[in-house]
C-alpha positions in Angstrom: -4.8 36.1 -39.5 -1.1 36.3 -39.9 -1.7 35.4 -43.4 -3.4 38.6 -44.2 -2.6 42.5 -44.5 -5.5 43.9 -43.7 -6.6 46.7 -46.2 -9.8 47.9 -44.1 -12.1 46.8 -41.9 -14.6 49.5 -41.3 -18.2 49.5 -39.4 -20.7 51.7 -40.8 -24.6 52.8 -41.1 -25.5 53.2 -44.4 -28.8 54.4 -45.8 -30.2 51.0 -48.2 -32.7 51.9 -50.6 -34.9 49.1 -52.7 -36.8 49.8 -55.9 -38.7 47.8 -58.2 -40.1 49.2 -61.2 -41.1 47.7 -64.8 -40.5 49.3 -68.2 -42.6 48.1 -71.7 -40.4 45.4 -71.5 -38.5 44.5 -68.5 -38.7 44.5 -64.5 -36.0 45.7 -62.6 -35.5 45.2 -59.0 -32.2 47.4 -57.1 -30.7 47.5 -54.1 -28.7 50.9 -53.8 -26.4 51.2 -50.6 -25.4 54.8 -50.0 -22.4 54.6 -48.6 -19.0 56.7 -48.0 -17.0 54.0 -48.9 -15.5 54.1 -52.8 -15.8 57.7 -53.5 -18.7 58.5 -52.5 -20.5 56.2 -55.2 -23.7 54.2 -54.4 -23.3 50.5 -54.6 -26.2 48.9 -57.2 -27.5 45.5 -57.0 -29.2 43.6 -58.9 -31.7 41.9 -56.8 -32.6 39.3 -59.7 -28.7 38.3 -61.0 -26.9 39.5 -58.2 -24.9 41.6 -59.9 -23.6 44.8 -58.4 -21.6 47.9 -59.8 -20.5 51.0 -58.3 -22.0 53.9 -60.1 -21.1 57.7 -60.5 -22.7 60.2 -62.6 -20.2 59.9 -65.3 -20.5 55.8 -65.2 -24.7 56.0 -66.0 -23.4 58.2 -69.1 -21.9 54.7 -70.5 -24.7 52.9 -71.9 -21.7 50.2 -73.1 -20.8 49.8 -69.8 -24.3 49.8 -68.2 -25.2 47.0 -70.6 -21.8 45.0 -69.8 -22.2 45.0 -66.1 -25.9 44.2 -65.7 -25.9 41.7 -69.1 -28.5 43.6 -71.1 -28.2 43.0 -74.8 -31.2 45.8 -75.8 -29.6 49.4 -76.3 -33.6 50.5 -75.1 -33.5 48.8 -71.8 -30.1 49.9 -70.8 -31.2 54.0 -72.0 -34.3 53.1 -69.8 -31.7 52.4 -66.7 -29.8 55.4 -67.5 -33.1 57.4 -67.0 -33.8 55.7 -64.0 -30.6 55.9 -62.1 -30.4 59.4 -63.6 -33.5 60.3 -61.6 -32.7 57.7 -58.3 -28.7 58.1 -58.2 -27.6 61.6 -56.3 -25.1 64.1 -58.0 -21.6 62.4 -56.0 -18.5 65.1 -55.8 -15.4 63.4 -55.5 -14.4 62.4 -52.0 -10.9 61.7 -51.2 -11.2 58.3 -49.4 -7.7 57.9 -48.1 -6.2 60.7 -46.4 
């Protein structure tokens, strides 16, 4: 382990949450891990691709960036996740993580 500088190594009990829900044209499945690791922000994963973000109020705002992260090509379905994690994704004040 000489190799390494360790950044973090931290042991914690986070809440997990899965939903699954469909829209007219799509079903989405998420794990969100709440978490006060990063800021505060939930991690988001898609249970489908795999793919996972860390999101913030002002992140769900950015439809762009919603699309790019998750691979959604339809504006629609990526303003139907904004409403979604708009109603599943708490307000997060910013947390100072390193002290």
């Amino acid at each position: 382990m000489d190799l390494f500088d360790k950044l973090y190594d931290e042991h914690e009990r986070v809440k997990v949450r899965f939903v699954g829900f469909t829209t007219e044209h799509t079903r989405y499945d998420f794990g969100i891990v709440y978490t006060n690791m990063f800021f505060g922000k939930p991690l988001v994963i898609c249970m489908q691709t795999g793919r996972s973000t860390l999101l913030d109020p002002k992140d769900i705002e950015d439809i762009e960036y919603l699309q790019n992260v998750f691979r959604i090509t339809d504006k629609q379905q990526a303003a139907d996740l904004v409403d979604f994690f708009h109603a599943t994704l708490p307000e997060v004040p910013f947390i100072t993580q390193y002290e």
